[in-house]
N, C-alpha and C positions, 0 to 999 in steps of 0.2 A: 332814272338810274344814274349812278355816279359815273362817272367814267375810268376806266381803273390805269394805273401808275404805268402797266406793261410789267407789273412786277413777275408774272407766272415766265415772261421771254426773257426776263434777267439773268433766270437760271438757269441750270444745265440739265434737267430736267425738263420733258415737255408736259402740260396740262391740257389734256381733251376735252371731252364730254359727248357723248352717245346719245342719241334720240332712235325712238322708236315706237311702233304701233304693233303689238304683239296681237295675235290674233282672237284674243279673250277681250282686248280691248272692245268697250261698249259704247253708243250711241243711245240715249233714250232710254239704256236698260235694255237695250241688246247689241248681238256681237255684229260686226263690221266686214265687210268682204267685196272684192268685186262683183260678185254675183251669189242670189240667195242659193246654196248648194248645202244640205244641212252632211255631216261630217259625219261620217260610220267609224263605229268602234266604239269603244269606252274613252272618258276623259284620261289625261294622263293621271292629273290629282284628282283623289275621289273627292268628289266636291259632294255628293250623292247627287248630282242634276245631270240628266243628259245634257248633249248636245242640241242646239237647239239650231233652226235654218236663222243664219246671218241677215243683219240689215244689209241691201245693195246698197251699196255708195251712188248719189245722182251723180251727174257731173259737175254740180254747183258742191256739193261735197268734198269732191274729190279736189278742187280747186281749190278749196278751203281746207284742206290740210297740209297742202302745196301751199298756202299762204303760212299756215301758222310754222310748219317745217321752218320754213324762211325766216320768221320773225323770233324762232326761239335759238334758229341757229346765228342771226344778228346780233340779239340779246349777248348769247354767250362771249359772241366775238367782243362785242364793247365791253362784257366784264375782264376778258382779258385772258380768259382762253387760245391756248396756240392754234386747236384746231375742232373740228365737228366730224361727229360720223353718224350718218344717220342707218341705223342697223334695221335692217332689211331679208335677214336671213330665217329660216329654218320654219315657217310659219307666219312670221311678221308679215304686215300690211302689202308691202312694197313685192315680196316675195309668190303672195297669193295672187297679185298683179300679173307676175313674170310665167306663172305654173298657167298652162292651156286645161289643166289638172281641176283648177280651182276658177280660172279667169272666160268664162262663158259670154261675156259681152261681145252685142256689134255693134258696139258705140268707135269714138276713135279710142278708146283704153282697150279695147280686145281684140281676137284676130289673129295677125299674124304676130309674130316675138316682135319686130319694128315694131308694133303700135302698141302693144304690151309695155314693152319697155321703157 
């Protein structure tokens, strides 16, 4: 990857970029969660598929999205991006982490909000 000018901090405008793991996101061809808890209700969008019980993340998983996070939020920074947000809310990955709702492990990822978070 080239390395960039610094031109996006020349200006007076700033240039971000957003990363995230919404929780439709799949593994193998299925959904991703801290724990297999399948989701009641209807889908938002009619995809006409239920919902289906999530892959649990191992904790060699879970360290691997903590790498790649890292590496795509590096990437950005050397293209020349001011800054990174890795969005986490309303469903997403990071968020079903946080929720005692969603987050059923007794590994060190569940428990109490400390080891959640």
């Amino acid at each position: 990857m080239e390395k960039s000018d610094g031109s996006c901090s020349q200006k007076k405008d700033t240039y971000t970029v957003k990363y995230g793991i919404p929780g439709v996101q799949v593994k193998n061809g299925k959904r991703i969660a801290p724990s297999p808890l399948k989701s009641v209700g209807a889908p938002v969008f009619n995809v006409g598929e239920p919902y289906t019980v999530p892959y649990e993340l191992t904790q060699s998983d879970i360290k691997q999205v903590i790498r790649d996070w890292t590496k795509a939020a590096e990437n950005a920074m050397e293209a020349g991006f001011d800054g990174v947000e890795i969005h986490q809310a309303n469903g997403y990955l990071g968020d079903t982490f946080l929720l005692d709702s969603s987050n059923k492990r007794t590994d060190k990822y569940g428990g109490s909000i400390e080891t959640r978070a």
